[in-house]
Structure formats: structure tokens, C-alpha cells
N, C-alpha and C positions, 0 to 999 in steps of 0.2 A: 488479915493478909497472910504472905507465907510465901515462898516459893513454888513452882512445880515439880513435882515427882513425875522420872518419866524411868523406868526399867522395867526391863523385858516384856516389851509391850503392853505394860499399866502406867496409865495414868491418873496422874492424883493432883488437882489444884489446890493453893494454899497451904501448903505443908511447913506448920510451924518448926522452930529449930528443935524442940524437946521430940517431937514426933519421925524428924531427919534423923536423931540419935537411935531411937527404937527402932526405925527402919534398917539404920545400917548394919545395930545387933541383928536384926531379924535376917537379913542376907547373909550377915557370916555363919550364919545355924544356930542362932541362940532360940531354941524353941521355947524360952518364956517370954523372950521380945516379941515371938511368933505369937503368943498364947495373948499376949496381952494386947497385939494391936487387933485380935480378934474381936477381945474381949470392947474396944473401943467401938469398933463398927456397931457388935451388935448393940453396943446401948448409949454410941451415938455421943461419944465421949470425946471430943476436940476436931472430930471428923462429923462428917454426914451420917447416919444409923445406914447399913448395907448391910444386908444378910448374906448377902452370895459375898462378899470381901469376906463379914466374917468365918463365914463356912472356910473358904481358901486358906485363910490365915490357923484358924483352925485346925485345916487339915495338914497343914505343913509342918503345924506343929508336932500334931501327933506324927508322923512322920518321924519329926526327931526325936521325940520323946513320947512314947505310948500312953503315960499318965493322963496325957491332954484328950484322948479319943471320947470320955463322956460329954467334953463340948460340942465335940465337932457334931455327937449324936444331938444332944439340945437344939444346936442348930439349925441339923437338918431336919428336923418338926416343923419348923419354921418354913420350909423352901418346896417349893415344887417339884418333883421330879424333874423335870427339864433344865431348871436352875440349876438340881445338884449336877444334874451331868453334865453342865457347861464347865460348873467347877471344879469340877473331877480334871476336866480337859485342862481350864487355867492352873491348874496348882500343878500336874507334870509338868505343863510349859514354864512356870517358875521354879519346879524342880531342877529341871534338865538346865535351866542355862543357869543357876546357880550354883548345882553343885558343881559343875565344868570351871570354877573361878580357884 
């Protein structure tokens, strides 16, 4: 069971409390909370496996911190051209209204 996650137009059912705490690192720009909730989607680690989450998480990372850019590359092996430019599009949109905080 878990809560729902519901910010800047993501949503997430079932969101344990350990996973609430990495999330809320990950919104104030901590890009290892960034790296590591990646790191859950892709291998399906207390969440559902998403690739396109962890592509996003991924990219937001590297975003704050450049070190993280060979996952985001891993990942996107993984995704379809269409996927990745979807997430292209979600990761500005939780760019934009989080660094605005």
C-alpha cells in the first residue's frame, strides 16, 4: 500500500514513506535522489520497472549533475525514439515548475 504521488502532472500510486523521502530529495535538486529513483524504475526496485520514468529521472539528474549522463545514455537503448522525446518533453516540464520553487 502507500499513498499517492501527485506533482506537476505525475502521478504515482502507492508511494511508500522511504520512497516520499527520495522523492522530496529529488525536488529540491538532490541529483543522487534524482539518480537513484532512476536507478528504481529501471530495475523495478519498490516501484513498477518504467523506462521512460527512469529515462526522466535520469535525465534530471544529469541535469544537476553531469556525472549521471552515462545512465541516462543506458537507458535510452532501452526506449524508442518516441518514448525518448516524450521524456525529453516531461523532464522540462518537471524542470520548469521545480526549479520556479
Amino acid at each position: 500500500t502507500g499513498t499517492p504521488y501527485w506533482r506537476c502532472g505525475w502521478y504515482e500510486e502507492g508511494i511508500n514513506k522511504e520512497i516520499s523521502i527520495i522523492l522530496k530529495n529529488a525536488e529540491q535538486g538532490d541529483a543522487d535522489a534524482q539518480f537513484f529513483l532512476g536507478r528504481m524504475y529501471e530495475e523495478g526496485i519498490d516501484v513498477p520497472k518504467n523506462y521512460a520514468k527512469a529515462f526522466m529521472w535520469f535525465n534530471v539528474a544529469t541535469k544537476e549533475d553531469p556525472e549521471f549522463k552515462f545512465y541516462q545514455y543506458e537507458i535510452e537503448k532501452k526506449m524508442n525514439p518516441q518514448r525518448r522525446t516524450e521524456r525529453l518533453r516531461v523532464t522540462d516540464d518537471w524542470m520548469e515548475c521545480y526549479k520556479g520553487k
